[in-house]
Residue, then its C-alpha position, 0 to 999 in steps of 0.5 A: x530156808x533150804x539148808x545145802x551144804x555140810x559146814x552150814x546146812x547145808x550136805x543133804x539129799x539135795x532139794x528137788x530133782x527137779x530144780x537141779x535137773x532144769x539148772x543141768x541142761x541149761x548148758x547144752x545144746x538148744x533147738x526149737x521144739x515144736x518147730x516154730x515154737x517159743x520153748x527150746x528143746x534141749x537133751x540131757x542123758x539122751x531125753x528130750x526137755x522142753x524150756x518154755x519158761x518166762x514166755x507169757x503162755x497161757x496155752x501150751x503148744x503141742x509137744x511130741x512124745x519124745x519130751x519127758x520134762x516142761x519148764x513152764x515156770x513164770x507164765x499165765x497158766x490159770x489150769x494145767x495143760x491137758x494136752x501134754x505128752x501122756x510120757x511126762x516125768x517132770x513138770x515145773x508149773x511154778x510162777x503161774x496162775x493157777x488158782x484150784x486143782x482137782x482130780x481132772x489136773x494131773x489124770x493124764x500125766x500118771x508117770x510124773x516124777x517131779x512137779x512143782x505149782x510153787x508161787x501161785x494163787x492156789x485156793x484149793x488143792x481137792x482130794x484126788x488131784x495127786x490120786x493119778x500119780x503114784x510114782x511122783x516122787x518129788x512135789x513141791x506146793x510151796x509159797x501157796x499161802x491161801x491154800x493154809x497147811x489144811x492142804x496138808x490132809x488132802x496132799x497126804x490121802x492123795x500120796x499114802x500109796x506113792x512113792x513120794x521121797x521129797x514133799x515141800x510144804x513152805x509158805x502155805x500160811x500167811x505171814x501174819x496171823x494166830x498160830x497154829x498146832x499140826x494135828x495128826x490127822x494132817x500127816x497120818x497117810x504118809x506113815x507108811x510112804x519112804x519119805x525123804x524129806x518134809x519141809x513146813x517152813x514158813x508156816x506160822x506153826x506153834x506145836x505139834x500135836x502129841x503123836x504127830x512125829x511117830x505118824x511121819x515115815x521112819x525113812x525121813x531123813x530132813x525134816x525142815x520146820x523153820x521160821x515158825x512159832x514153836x514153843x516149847x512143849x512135851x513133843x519135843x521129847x517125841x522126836x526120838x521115835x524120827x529113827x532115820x532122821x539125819x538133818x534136822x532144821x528149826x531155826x528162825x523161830x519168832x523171828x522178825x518179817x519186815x513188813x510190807x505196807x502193800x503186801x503182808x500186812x493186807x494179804x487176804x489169806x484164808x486163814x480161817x479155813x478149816x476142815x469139816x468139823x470132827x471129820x477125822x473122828x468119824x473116819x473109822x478107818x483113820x480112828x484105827x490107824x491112829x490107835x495102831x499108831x498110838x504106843x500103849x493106847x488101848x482105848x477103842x474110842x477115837x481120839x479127840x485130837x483137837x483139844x488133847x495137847x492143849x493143857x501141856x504145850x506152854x512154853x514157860x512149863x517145858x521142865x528145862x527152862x522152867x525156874x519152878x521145875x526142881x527134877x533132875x531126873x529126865x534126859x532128852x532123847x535125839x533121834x538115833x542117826x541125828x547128824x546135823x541140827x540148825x537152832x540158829x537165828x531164834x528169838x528165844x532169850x533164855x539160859x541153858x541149863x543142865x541138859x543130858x541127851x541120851x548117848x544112843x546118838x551120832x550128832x556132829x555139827x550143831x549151827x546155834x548161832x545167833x540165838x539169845x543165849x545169855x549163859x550156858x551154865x550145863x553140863x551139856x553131856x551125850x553128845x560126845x560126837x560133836x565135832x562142829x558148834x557154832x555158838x556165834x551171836x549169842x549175847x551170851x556172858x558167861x559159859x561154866x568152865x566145864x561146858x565143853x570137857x564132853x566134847x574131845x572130838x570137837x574140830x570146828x568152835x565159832x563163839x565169837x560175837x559174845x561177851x564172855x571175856x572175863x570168862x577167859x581172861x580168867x582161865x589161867x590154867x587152861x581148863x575150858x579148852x583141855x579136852x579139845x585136843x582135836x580143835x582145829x578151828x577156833x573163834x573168839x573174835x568180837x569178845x572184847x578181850x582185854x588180856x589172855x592168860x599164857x596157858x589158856x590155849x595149852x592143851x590145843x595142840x591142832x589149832x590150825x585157824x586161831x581168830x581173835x581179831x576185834x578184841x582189845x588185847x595190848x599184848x599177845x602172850x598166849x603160849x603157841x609153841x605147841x601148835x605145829x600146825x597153826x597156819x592162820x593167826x588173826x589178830x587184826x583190829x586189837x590194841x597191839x603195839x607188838x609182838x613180843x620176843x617169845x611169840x616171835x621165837x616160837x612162830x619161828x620155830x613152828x615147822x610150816x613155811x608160811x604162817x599168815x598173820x593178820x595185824x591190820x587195825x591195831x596200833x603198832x608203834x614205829x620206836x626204838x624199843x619195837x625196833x627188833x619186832x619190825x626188824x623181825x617182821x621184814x626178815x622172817x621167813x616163816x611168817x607172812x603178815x596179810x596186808x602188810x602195805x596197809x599197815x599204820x605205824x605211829x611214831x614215838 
């Protein structure tokens, strides 16, 4: 679930230095170190680092002090090394056999940077292990799932003074199981870190106590919580106070795990572990801290925080998905320097109402698809900076004509794999498209489109990518004369037997010299009255057809 690249997750601050350093000096030049040893040495930037993974070590060699960084990654370490140069700014330990970690594991290794214990056999993880580590920047516990996300207070004591920037808590619950709430006790220490990015993927998570999200850093800018359980609840609207957050990811909710008769299903997970009861109440410094952090509390009783949420966090009673809910009045807040959002692969079947996002907002790329949203009545309105949505895979069947007027800056539109031909086969004067005068890309593939009205793309004067392929038009007669820059038409897998003369005068007159056209898979007829349509195919020269040798023609 990690989201890399811009156009789908995704650019971000890129995951772990650590990972992308390792994958780095990989091509360099290797050596022994130390002499005789399994691990080879190699530079990078003038330091020194030590690949000793997949070796079968259960006891590590004796490094000179010139090592800064440790692959140890795929190995039978049951503890940490303690015999490691004291200078160690990364160590990678993932893929081992570590089983508890203390205040002793990592004392001696005070300038760490990075650090992975990833894919072990964690059952304990005790306050104080990370108390040593003040400048580690970059920590990775994931895929630890007896470890349960109750490792997450004792991790947040350990750093609330360090300079943590990426903190990756995926997979510490097991994949089966009753779900569970992130209370604030849990994140509270890392309020005043410069965290970066937080990742609790994988976790089994249903909601978030309220006062959780204003107790994260406001310097987090990725906030990873997909493939969990969350419903729909009041924190929701908490979101807003993530000033900084630029990514946010909360796809895969509910979604399906194949099951695994032996594995899965019979993890022994310690997924009744929890912490001494009322601990957090009676920690009357902690109880202060909340209440500082609390907007308008001035009660100076602590917070009962295990049972304050659970009254109002009921998915069916969120105000815009509830068909008992009649106020029109509310308006969801997003955070301020939102950029990217991922709702994409949830298993939520709803229809999308009325939903005004308050304008103070930069969001530009929404990834939706393949959800279940069967309609999208709307208005959808502030968030006018849209310029990317993917609505893909939706079983959606209906979309109001009006759905995307706010959205002029939109440059990338994917609503393939719907169902919403009568929708444009009925747009006859162009209204669902006319405020996307910037539209560069759009996708209607997969909509069984029998027919498309002439004017219906007329507005749509920077298409450069149109995709109606796997539909079942028998004739194309949409009006493209307008679209100078059209460079890719996809018709493929229709029911065409031609073009007919006015698309082919306007693809000739269109001013760019190689126009691709994709007609495999539809059923073009070899005939005296499409005799001028193939002639045209064989002389144009504005137009280039993709795979015309595979072309079928039926005679007749």
């Amino acid at each position: 679930f990690l989201f890399c690249h811009f156009t789908v997750m995704e650019v971000k601050y890129c995951i772990m230095n650590l990972i992308l350093l390792l994958s780095c000096i990989f091509g360099g030049r290797s050596e022994k170190c130390p002499l005789n040893s399994v691990c080879r040495c190699r530079k990078f930037e003038g330091k020194l680092f030590a690949d000793c993974s997949d070796r079968f070590l259960s006891k590590a060699p004796t490094f000179s002090d010139d090592i800064i960084g440790i692959n140890f990654a795929k190995n039978k370490f049951s503890t940490i090394p303690q015999n490691l140069p004291t200078s160690l700014l990364h160590l990678e330990m993932s893929r081992n056999e570590l089983v508890y970690l203390n205040s002793s594991s990592f004392k001696r290794y005070t300038l760490l940077q990075n650090l992975s214990v990833s894919h072990n056999i964690l059952l304990e993880m005790s306050i104080g292990t990370l108390k040593s580590n003040s400048r580690l920047k970059h920590l990775d516990v994931s895929h630890n799932n007896l470890l349960t996300l109750e490792v997450m207070y004792n991790i947040s004591v350990d750093l609330k003074e360090s300079q943590i920037q990426t903190l990756i808590l995926e997979k510490l619950q097991c994949t089966y199981g009753v779900s569970l709430d992130i209370k604030q006790y849990q994140v509270i220490h890392l309020k005043h870190t410069q965290l970066l990015e937080l990742n609790l993927a994988s976790n089994r998570i249903n909601s978030l106590e309220i006062g959780v999200l204003n107790a994260l850093p406001k310097s987090l800018r990725i906030l990873n919580i997909a493939d969990n359980k969350l419903s729909f609840g009041l924190y929701i609207m908490e979101f807003t106070v993530l000033h900084n957050l630029e990514i946010l990811n909360v796809s895969f909710q509910n979604s399906f795990h194949q099951m695994k008769m032996s594995g899965d299903v019979f993890d022994k997970c310690n997924d009744t572990k929890n912490a001494p009861p009322c601990t957090c109440t009676k920690d009357i410094s902690l109880d202060m801290i909340i209440r500082e952090n609390d907007i308008g509390n001035t009660t100076s009783t602590p917070r009962n925080w295990n049972h304050y949420i659970d009254t109002i966090l009921a998915a069916e009673s969120f105000f815009p998905f509830s068909s008992d809910y009649t106020v029109d009045n509310y308006t969801i807040y997003l955070p301020r320097n939102l950029r990217v959002f991922y709702y994409h692969d949830n298993l939520y079947k709803m229809s999308i109402p009325k939903f005004p996002f308050g304008l103070n907002n930069k969001l530009t790329h929404i990834f939706a698809q393949r959800n279940i949203f069967y309609e999208i009545i709307g208005p959808v309105t502030g968030i006018s900076q849209l310029q990317y949505a993917d609505l893909s895979g939706n079983f959606c069947k209906n979309i109001s004509k009006s759905l995307l007027q706010p959205f002029s800056k939109l440059e990338f539109l994917n609503l393939s794999n719907n169902a919403l031909a009568p929708i444009f086969e009925n747009d006859k004067q162009g209204e669902i498209f006319r405020n996307q005068r910037l539209l560069s890309v759009l996708d209607l593939s997969f909509n069984r489109i029998v027919h498309l009205p002439e004017r219906v793309l007329q507005n749509n004067i920077n298409i450069r990518h149109l995709d109606l392929s796997f539909n079942s038009l028998s004739e194309f007669k949409v009006n493209i004369e307008h679209m100078k820059k059209l460079k890719t038409l996809e018709l493929s897998n229709n029911q065409l037997v031609e073009l007919d003369s006015e698309t082919r005068k306007s693809l000739d007159r269109l001013p760019l010299n190689s126009i691709n056209i994709h007609l495999i898979g539809n059923n073009l007829k070899c005939s005296c009255e499409t005799l001028d349509f193939l002639k045209w195919m064989q002389n144009s020269k504005n137009v280039h057809f993709v795979k015309m040798k595979d072309y079928t023609c039926s005679f007749g």
